[in-house]
N, C-alpha and C positions, 0 to 999 in steps of 0.2 A: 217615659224615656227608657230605653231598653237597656239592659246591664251594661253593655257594652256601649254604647253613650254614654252611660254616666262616669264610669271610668275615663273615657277620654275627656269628659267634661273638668271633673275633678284635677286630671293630670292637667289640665289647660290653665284653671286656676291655679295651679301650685307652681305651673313654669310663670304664672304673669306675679303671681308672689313673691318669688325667688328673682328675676328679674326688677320688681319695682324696689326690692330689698338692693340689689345691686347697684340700682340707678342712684337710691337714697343716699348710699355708701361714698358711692365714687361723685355725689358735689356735697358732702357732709364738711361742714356745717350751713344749711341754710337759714337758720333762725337764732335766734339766741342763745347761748349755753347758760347755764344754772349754776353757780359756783358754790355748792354747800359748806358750811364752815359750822364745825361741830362746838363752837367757843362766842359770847359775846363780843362784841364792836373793842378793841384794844388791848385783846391778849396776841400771842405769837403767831396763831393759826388766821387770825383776823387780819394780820402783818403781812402776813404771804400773801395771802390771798388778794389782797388790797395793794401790794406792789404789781403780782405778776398779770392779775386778772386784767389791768386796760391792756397791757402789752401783746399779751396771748388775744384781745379781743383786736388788735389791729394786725397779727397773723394772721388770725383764721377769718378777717373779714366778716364779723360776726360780734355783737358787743357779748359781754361775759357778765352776767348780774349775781351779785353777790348775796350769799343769801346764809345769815345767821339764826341757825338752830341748834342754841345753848339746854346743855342741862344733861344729869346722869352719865356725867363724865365723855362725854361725847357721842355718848349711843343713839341719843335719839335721832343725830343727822345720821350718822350710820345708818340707823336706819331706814331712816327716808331713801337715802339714794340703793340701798340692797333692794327695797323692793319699787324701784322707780321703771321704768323701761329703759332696755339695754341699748339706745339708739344715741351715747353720746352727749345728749344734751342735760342731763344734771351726774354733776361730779362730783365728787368728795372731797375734800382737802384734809384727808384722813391725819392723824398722829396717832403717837405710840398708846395713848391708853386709851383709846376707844377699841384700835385693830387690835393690837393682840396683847394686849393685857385684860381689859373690860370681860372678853368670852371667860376668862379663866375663872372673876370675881363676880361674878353675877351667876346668882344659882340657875338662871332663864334669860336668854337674851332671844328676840324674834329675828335675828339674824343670826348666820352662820360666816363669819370673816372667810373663811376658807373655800365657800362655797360659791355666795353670795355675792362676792367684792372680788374684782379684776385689777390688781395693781397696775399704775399705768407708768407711772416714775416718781422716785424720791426726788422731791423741791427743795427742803433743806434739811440740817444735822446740823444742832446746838450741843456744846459739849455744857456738862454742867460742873461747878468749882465747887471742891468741899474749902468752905470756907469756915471762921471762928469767930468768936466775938471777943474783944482784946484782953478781956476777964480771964481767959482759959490760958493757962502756962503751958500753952503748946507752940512750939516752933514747926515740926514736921510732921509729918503722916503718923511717922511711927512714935512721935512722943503723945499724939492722939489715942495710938492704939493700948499705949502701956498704960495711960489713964484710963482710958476705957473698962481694960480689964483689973486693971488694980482697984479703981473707984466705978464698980458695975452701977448703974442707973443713975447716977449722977449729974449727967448730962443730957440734955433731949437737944435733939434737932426736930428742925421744922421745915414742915414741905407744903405743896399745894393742893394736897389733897391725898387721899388713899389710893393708891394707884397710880401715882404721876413719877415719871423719873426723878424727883427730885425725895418721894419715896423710897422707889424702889432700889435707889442706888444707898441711900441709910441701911436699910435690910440685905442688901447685898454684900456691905462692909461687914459692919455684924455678921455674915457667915464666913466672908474671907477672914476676918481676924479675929474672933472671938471675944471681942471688945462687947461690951452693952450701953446704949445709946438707948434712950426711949423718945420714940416718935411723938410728934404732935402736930397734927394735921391743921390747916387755916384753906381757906378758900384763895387759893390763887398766891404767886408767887409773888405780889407786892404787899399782900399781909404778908406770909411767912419770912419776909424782908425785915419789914420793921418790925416784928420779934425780935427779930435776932439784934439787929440794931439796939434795941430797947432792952437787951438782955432778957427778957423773957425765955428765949431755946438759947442755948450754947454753941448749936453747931448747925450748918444749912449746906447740902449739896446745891446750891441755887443753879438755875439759868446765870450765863457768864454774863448776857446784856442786863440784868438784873441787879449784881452784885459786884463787878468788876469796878463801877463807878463808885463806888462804898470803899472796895479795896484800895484806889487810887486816892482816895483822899483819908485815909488812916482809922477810917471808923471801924474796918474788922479787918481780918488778915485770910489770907487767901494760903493755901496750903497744897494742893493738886488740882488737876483736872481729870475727869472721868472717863475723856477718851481714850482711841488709843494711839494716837499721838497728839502733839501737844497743840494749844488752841495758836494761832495768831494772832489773837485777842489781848493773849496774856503767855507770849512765848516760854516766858522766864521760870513759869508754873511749869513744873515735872508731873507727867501722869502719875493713877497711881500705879499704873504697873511697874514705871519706873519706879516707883517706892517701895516696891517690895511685892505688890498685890499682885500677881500672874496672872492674866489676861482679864485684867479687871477693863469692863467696858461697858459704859450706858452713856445714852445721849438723847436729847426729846430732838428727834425726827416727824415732817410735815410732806406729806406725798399724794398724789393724785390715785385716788380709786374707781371706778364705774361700774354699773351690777354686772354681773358675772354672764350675762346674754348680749353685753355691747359686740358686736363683730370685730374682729383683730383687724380688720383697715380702718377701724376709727381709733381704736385702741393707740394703733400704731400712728396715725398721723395728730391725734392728740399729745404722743409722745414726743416726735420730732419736732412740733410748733414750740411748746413747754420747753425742752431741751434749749432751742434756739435763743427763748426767752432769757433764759438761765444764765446763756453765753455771753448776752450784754456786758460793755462793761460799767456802764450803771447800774444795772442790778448786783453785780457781783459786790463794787463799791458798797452799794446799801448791805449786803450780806455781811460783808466784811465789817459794818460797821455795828453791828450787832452781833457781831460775833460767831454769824454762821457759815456754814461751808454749802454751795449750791451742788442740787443734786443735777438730774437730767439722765439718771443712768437707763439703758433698755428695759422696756417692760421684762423682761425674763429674768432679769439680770435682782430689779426690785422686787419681784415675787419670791426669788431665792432667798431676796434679805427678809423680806418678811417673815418667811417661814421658818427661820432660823429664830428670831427678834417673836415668835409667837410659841418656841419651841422653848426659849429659854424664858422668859417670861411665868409661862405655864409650869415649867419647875420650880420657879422662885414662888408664885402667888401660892402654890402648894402645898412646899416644905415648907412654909414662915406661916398658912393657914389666914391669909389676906382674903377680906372680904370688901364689898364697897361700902360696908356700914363704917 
């Protein structure tokens, strides 16, 4: 074949590539999608995914199969789907410590959040309650903080693990108020529940579906909420920025990711099905009754929150010298 054959050859193949990539695009989804969930079968990420996934599989005309790969704080479904092929059909059901906390505390992760992962929309935002166990003569945020500093180590609070917001946000108080608290990490937020119930830890930033029904029936006391504004869940809770804390803000968020080579027309009509999903008002119901707020915001729109949410993160796991051991 003469050079000039083979160049028209080549180019001929590259137009029927780029065309059957087009074709593939505009009737996506034909098969299945892959619903990655970085959490075993009954935590929060399993919730989402397991509410929204029939619904989004009778949008896109396509069933949605759920698929749980627990373990190393969520990295290894990160994983899976960074290096999956970019065509849409396996997703992530990403949260806050696998995206952009996990990069900071892992001295090696075989993904790159930034590089590798296409945010596609935030599905939901839980605020989380610093709450007490009724042992502790604290009434408010700030009779917290004066014992804190008056009586340093005294008190441990208890989270779901090293790196989960319900962490991060203990270590973040401690830098806002210079109070001292010592962490004590449990697997998952219905042990570090019943700690604290049990008086074991003194103090729990919890999940509000977690701990709200504990506050309701008198077993601990409830003190702020972590966002930044107040939950629905528990109106009457004052953030704690209302407390004094200035721009005090963490909350465990659950958002749709795909590897970073998916095409922006599947990106995008992933994002307006999901969105639509979101705008039920049964799902909003079920959101609402667990205490979260539904996302559905533009892909551009959740890639700015992330990078902001992987910027501050990366300062905190830092300065405090956060590992995942």
């Amino acid at each position: 074949m003469s050079r000039r054959n083979s160049i028209k050859f080549l180019a001929t193949l590259s137009l029927l590539a780029a065309m059957g990539s087009v074709h593939a695009q505009a009737n996506y989804p034909n098969k299945s999608i892959r619903l990655v969930v970085p959490a075993a079968p009954g935590g929060a990420a399993d919730f989402f995914a397991r509410l929204i996934g029939p619904k989004l599989a009778d949008a896109m005309g396509q069933s949605v199969v759920i698929e749980n790969r627990s373990g190393a704080s969520g990295t290894i479904a990160a994983d899976l789907v960074a290096k999956s092929a970019g065509d849409g059909y396996t997703v992530l059901i990403g949260q806050s410590t696998s995206v952009v906390v996990a990069p900071h505390m892992y001295a090696k992760l075989n993904y790159d959040t930034r590089k590798d992962l296409t945010p596609v929309t935030l599905v939901a935002e839980i605020p989380n309650v610093l709450v007490v166990h009724p042992s502790v003569p604290v009434n408010s945020v700030q009779d917290l903080i004066n014992l804190g500093r008056s009586k340093p180590d005294t008190l441990n609070y208890g989270s779901s693990g090293n790196g989960a917001p319900t962490h991060l946000a203990g270590e973040m108080f401690e830098m806002a108020t210079g109070a001292k608290i010592r962490h004590v990490p449990y697997r998952g937020a219905g042990p570090a529940t019943n700690a604290l119930l049990a008086g074991e830890v003194q103090v729990m930033f919890g999940p509000a579906v977690a701990v709200m029904p504990q506050v309701r029936s008198g077993r601990i006391k409830a003190l702020a909420v972590t966002s930044a504004a107040r939950s629905a869940v528990a109106p009457e809770l004052p953030t704690l920025a209302e407390s004094g804390l200035k721009d005090f803000e963490i909350t465990s968020w659950f958002g749709l990711f795909v590897p970073s080579s998916t095409p922006a027309a599947v990106v995008d009509k992933l994002h307006r099905e999901t969105a639509k999903v979101l705008r039920l008002p049964d799902v909003q119901e079920r959101f609402a009754k667990e205490g979260a707020t539904a996302g559905g915001n533009a892909p551009a729109a959740f890639a700015e929150f992330v990078r902001a949410e992987y910027d501050k993160f990366g300062k905190l796991v830092k300065s405090k010298g956060i590992t995942a051991d």
